[in-house]
N, C-alpha and C positions, 0 to 999 in steps of 0.2 A: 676493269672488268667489262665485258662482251655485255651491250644491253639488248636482252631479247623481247620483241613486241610481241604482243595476242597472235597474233600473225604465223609468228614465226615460232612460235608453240603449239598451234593448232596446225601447221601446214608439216610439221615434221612430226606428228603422231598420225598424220593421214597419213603417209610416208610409210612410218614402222608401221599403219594397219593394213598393209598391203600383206605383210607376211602374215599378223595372224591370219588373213582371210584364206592368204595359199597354206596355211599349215591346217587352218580348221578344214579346209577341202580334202587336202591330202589325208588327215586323219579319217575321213568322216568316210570318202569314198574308199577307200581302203581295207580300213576295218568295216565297213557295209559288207565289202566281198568277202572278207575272211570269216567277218560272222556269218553271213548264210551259211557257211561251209559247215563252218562249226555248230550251228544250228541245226541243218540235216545230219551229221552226227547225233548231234543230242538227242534229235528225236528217233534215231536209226533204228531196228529190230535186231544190233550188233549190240552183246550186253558191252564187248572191251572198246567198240566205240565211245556208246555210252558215258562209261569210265571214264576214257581219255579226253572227250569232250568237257563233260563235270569238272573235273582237274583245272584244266584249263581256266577256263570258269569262275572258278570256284578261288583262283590262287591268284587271277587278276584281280577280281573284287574285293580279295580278303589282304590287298596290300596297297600301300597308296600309291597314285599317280608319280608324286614327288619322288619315290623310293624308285620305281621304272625308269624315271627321268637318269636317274644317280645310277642305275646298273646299265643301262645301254652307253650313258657318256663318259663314264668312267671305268664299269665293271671293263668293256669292251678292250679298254687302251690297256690293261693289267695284263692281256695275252697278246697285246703287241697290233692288236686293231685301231688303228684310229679312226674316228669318225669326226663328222663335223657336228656343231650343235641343231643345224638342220636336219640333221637325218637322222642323230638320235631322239629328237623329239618326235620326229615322223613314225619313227619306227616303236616311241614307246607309246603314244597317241595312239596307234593303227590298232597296236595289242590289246590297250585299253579299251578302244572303243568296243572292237569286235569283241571283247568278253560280254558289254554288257547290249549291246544290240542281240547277239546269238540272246541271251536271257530272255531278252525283250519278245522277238518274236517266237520264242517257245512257247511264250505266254499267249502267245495268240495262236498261235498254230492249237495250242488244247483248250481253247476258247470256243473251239468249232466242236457241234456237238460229235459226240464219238458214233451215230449211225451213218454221220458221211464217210467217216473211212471206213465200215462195215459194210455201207451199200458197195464201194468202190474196191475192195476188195471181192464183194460176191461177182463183181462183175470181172474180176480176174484184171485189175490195174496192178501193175507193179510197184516198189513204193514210191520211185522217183514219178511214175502217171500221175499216183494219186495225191503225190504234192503239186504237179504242175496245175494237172485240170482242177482237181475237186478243193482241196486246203488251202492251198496258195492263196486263190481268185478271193479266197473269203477271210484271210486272216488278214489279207492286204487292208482292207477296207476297217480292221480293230486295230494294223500296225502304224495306222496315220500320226494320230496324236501324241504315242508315248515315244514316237521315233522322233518326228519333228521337237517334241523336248527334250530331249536328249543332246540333239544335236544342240539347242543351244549350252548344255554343259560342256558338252567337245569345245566350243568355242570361247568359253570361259573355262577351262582347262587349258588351253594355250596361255596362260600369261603363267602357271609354272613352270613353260620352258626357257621363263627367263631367269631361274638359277642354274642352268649350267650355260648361261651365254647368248642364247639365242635371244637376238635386238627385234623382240614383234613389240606389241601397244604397249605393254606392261613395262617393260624395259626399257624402253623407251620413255615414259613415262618418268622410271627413277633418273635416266641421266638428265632428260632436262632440267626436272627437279634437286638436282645434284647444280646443275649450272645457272638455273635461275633464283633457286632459295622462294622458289612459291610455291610449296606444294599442294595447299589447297585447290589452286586457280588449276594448276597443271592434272593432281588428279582427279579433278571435276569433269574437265574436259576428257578426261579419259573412261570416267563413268559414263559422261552421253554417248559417245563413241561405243561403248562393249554395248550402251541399251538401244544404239541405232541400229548395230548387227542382229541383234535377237531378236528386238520386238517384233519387228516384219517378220521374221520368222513364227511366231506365234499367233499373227494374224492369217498367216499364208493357211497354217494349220486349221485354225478354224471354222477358213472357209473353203478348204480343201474336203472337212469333214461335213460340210453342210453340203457340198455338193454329189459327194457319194451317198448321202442318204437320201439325196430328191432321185439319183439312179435309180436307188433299188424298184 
């Protein structure tokens, strides 16, 4: 049997965390774009946008991640699509995220009191104006903290796309530990690892939020 050193368990999970970093990316910037979409939907003055928005919405959050994972890599091959386990986690990831980012800054978007889009309205803004100039500029500044947390869930959401195949940290993880019979030591090292990607992220947060309030 193969003897593997600290070394050579810690240098091959840096390795597989190259993908989760490109998958949390791809999910994160993705679903970013598709949620605003879906976001200005939600908040539209269309009642069947609306609707279609909510739905959406509403059917992402109300099923799990793992379930997504299972209908994009599997549902898909059933009418003769194949995909790789890259791109159906990309693609169930982007879905996910954008459900709940669109949530996210709805909630800030009606955080802003309702005389700013009354003033901007008297002033004859249309609705796409009055999200650019007047909503936007101010929901930005309440969408810092719940976004930046989020994101660290996107990036601990990537290690369930290591049951349909996809080799990121997570996965990575069970075959070494399949091949060295340590699994303590090996998912130890994979816990520092998930908390060396987030926690900066949560620091970046908080002082991103300290710095827009010494703007105002």
């Amino acid at each position: 049997m193969a003897q593997f050193t600290t070394w050579d368990i810690v240098r091959n999970l840096l390795l597989a965390t190259r993908w989760t970093i490109l998958l949390s990316l791809i999910a994160f910037a993705c679903g970013g774009a598709v949620g605003f979409f879906i976001m200005l939907l939600r908040v539209a003055e269309n009642r069947v946008l609306r609707a279609a928005s909510t739905w959406y919405i509403e059917f992402l959050q109300g099923t799990p991640l793992l379930m997504q994972l299972f209908l994009c890599f599997f549902g898909l091959s059933l009418v003769g699509i194949q995909v790789s386990p890259l791109l159906a986690a990309a693609v169930a990831l982007t879905a996910y995220t954008s459900a709940f980012l669109a949530e996210i800054w709805r909630g800030c978007i009606e955080a802003i009191p309702r005389g700013q889009s009354e003033a901007a309205n008297a002033l004859g803004f249309t609705f796409l104006e009055r999200m650019r100039y007047v909503i936007l500029p101010q929901a930005v500044r309440i969408a810092v903290a719940p976004t930046v947390g989020f994101s660290v869930q996107v990036i601990k959401g990537t290690a369930l796309a290591s049951i349909i195949g996809f080799v990121e940290l997570t996965k990575a993880g069970t075959i070494i530990t399949n091949a060295t019979y340590e699994p303590f030591l090996v998912y130890g090292f994979v816990a520092i690892i998930y908390f060396a990607l987030c926690y900066p992220l949560s620091l970046w947060s908080k002082g991103f939020e300290r710095r827009l309030r010494a703007a105002r």
